[in-house]
N, C-alpha and C positions, 0 to 999 in steps of 0.2 A: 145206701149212700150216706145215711146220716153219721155214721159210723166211720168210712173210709175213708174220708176228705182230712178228719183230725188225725186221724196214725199214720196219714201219707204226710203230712204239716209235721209231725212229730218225727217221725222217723227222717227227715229233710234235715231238720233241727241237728239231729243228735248225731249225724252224719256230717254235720258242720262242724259243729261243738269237736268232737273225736278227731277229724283234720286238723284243726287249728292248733290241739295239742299235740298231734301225730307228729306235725311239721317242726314243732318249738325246738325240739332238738335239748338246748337246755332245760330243766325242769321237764321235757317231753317224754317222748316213749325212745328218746334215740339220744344216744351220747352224743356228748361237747366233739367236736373238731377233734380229733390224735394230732398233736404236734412232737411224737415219742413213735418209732418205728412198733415199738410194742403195744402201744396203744393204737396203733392200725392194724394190728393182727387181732387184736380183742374186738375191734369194730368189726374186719371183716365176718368171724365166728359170730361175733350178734346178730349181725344183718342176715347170714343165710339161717341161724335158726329164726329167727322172725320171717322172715318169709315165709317157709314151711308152716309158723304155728297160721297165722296171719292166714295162709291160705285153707287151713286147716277149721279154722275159725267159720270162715266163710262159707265152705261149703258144707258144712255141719248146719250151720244157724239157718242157710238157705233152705237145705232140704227138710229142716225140721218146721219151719212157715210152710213151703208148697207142700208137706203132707197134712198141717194142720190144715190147710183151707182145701185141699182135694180129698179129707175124709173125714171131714166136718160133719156133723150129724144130718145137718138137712131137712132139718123138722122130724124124723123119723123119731119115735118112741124111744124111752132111756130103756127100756125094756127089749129093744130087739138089737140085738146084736149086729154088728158091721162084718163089712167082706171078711174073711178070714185069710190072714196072708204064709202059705206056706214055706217050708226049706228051699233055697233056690242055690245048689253047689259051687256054681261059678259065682256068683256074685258074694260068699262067702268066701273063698279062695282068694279074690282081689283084691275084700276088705281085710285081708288076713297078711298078702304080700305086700302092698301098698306098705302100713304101717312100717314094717321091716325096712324095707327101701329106702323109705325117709332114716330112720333109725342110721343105717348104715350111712348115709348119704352124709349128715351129721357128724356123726363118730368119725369117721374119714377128714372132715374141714379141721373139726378138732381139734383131733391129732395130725392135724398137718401144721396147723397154727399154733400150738403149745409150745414148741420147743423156740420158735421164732420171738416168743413172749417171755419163755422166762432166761435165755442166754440172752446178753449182752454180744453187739456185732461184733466181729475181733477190732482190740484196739491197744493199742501199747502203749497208751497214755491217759489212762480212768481219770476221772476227778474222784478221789475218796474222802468220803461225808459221812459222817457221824449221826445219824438223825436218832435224836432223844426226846419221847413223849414225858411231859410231864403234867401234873394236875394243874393249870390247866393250858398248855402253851407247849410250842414246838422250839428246841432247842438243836443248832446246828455245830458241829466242830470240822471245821476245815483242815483235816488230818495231813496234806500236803503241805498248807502254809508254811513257811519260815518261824514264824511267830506263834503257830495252830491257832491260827484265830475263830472264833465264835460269834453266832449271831444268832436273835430271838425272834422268830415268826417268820422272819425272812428268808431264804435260801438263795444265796448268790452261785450262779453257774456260767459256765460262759459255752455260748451257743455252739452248736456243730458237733460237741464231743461226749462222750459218755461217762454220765456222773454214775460210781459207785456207791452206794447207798448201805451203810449197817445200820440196821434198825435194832434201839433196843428201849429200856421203860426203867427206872427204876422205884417205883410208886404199883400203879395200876396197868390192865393190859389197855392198849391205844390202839390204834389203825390209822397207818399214816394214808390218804388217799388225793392225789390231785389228777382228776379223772382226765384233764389233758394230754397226762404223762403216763400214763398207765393206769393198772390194778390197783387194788386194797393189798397192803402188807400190814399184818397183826406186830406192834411192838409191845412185847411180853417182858415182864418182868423174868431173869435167871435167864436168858434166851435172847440170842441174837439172828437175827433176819435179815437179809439180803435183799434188794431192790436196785435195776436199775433203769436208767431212761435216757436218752440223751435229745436234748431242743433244737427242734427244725428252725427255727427262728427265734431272735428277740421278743421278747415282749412278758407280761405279767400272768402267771400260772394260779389261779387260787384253789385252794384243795380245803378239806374240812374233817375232823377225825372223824371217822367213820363207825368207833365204839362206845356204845355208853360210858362214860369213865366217870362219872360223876354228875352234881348237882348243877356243875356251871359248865357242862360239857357241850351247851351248845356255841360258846365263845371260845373254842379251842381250834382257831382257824390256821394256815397254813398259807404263806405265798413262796412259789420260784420264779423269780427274777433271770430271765435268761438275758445274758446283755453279751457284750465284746469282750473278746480277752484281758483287752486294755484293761478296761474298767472293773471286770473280775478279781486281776492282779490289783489295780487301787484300791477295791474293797476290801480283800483277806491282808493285802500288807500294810494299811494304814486307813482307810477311813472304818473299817468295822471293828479293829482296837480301840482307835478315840473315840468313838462312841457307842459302847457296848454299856454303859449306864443308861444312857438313852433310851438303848432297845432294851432294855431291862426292864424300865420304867414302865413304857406304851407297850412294852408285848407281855408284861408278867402282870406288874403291879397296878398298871390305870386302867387292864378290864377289870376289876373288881373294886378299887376305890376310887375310878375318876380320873380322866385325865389330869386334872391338877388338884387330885388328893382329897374333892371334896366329899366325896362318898359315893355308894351304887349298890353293888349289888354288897361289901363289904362297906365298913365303917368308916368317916372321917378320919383321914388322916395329917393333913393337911397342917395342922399345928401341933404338931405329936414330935417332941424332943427328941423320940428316939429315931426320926429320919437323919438327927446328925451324930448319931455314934453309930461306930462302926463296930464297935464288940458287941454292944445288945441287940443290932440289928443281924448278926453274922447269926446268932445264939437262934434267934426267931426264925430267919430264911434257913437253916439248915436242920430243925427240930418243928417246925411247925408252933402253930397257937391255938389253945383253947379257952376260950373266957366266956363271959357272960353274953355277951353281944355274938355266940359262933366261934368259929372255928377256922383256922385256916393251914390249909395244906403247906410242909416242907420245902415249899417251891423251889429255894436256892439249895437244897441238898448235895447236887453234884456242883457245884460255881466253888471258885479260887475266892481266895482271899482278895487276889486284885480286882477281881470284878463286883465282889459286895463293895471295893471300897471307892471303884466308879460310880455304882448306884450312891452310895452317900454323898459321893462329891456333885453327883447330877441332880439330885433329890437338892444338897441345900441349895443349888442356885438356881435352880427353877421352881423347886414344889414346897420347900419348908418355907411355914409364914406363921410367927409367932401374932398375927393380927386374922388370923384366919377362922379363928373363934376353940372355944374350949373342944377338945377331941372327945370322940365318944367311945373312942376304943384303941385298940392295936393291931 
């Protein structure tokens, strides 16, 4: 008894502990909500192989306890041997078919579910998006627009319809994932990849690269914004042009120097002359920097001219401050 009462307390415990993340769902043993028809077909294949392992689980660990306590030594001598258990045909055939069973049972969900995840429902109006990983930030181009308008970290979609997705990298390989809306897609350098999803409803999708890419690759985060047509059309033809220095700023430049330039994981920038030229700063975002204080990635490598020269018009009326104290770098 002295023994029993604490691994019945224990074993209580750790059956709690295992529910309570079983259930989390996020951070759990079970995916976020699918708001993406393909991210319901990924849920459904997870759920019946977990079931399977789950029950598989259990009835292995069971039977492995009821043999341990029904052929426990029993005070008998370490020197005398126990029943001896022979060949028993059928119950070798069972444990032999069973496996198989499952196996097939499996393979069959599948491949019923594969094809529903990686086609797109028919639609004769895709939204096509440009998705480019880069060191360290997710870049969008609205290949439909009027204008091909562009945006950083964000992704504007409008609800109901299916967004076309080319995935590509021109730096490192990435993985674009927003587990809402589907799978992981690898965006490879020399290499372009397809994704699509399309949103059950409004609301805010966050996703996170899913590849090692680097040192600051834990701050390489992802939002889709599923809103109204309306306001779709408002973003791509006029509010994500006027402020594409903005998004430049808060999605490229202020995770590594600070929201307002004071520094972070990179250098003080904040009263650094060359926030207001537009040629030494073009020179830097498109070749990268190596100095004394680090090193910093090519980030603006694929951006226009007009958009380095947003970020400079956005930088001096918010972020350059010649009272900001002396710069420690570039």
């Amino acid at each position: 008894m002295r023994w029993k009462l604490p691994s019945f307390v224990l074993a209580v415990l750790l059956a709690l502990a295992t529910a309570g993340v079983a259930t989390a769902a996020n951070g759990g043993f079970t995916p976020v909500q699918p708001e993406s028809p393909n991210a319901s077909h990924t849920q459904t294949a997870y759920y019946v192989i977990l079931g399977f392992t789950s029950a598989i689980f259990v009835i292995v660990e069971g039977l492995l306890v009821a043999f341990i306590v029904k052929y426990r030594r029993r005070g008998r001598s370490r020197e005398v041997e126990g029943a001896q258990v022979h060949g028993h045909t059928r119950l070798e055939l069972i444990w032999t078919v069973i496996p198989v069973v499952i196996l097939c049972v499996i393979g069959v969900v599948v491949f019923l579910e594969l094809p529903n995840i990686d086609s797109a429902p028919a639609s004769t109006d895709p939204i096509h998006i440009t998705v480019e990983g880069h060191q360290f930030y997710w870049q969008f181009d609205y290949v439909d627009s009027p204008n091909h308008a562009r945006s950083i970290g964000t992704m504007h979609v409008p609800v109901g319809q299916v967004v076309d997705l080319k995935v590509v990298s021109p730096d490192v390989i990435h993985s674009w994932w927003v587990p809402a809306l589907g799978g992981k897609i690898q965006a490879i350098p020399g290499r372009v990849n397809h994704f699509w999803f399309r949103a059950n409803k409004a609301g805010s999708y966050e996703g996170q690269c899913a590849e090692l890419c680097g040192v600051f690759h834990a701050s390489m985060r992802a939002v889709v914004q599923a809103e109204s047509q309306q306001s779709y059309q408002h973003f791509v033809s006029k509010y994500g042009p006027e402020t594409i220095g903005k998004q430049e700023w808060n999605g490229v430049c202020a995770s590594c120097h600070g929201n307002l330039g004071q520094g972070g994981y990179g250098p003080s920038i904040a009263s650094n002359t060359l926030l207001k030229q537009v040629a030494g700063l073009d020179v830097i975002l498109r070749n990268g920097f190596t100095g004394s204080l680090g090193a910093m990635p090519p980030v603006g490598k694929t951006w226009t001219h007009g958009q380095i020269a947003s970020l400079v018009a956005y930088m001096r009326k918010h972020i350059y401050s010649a009272s900001a104290g002396a710069t420690s770098g570039g």
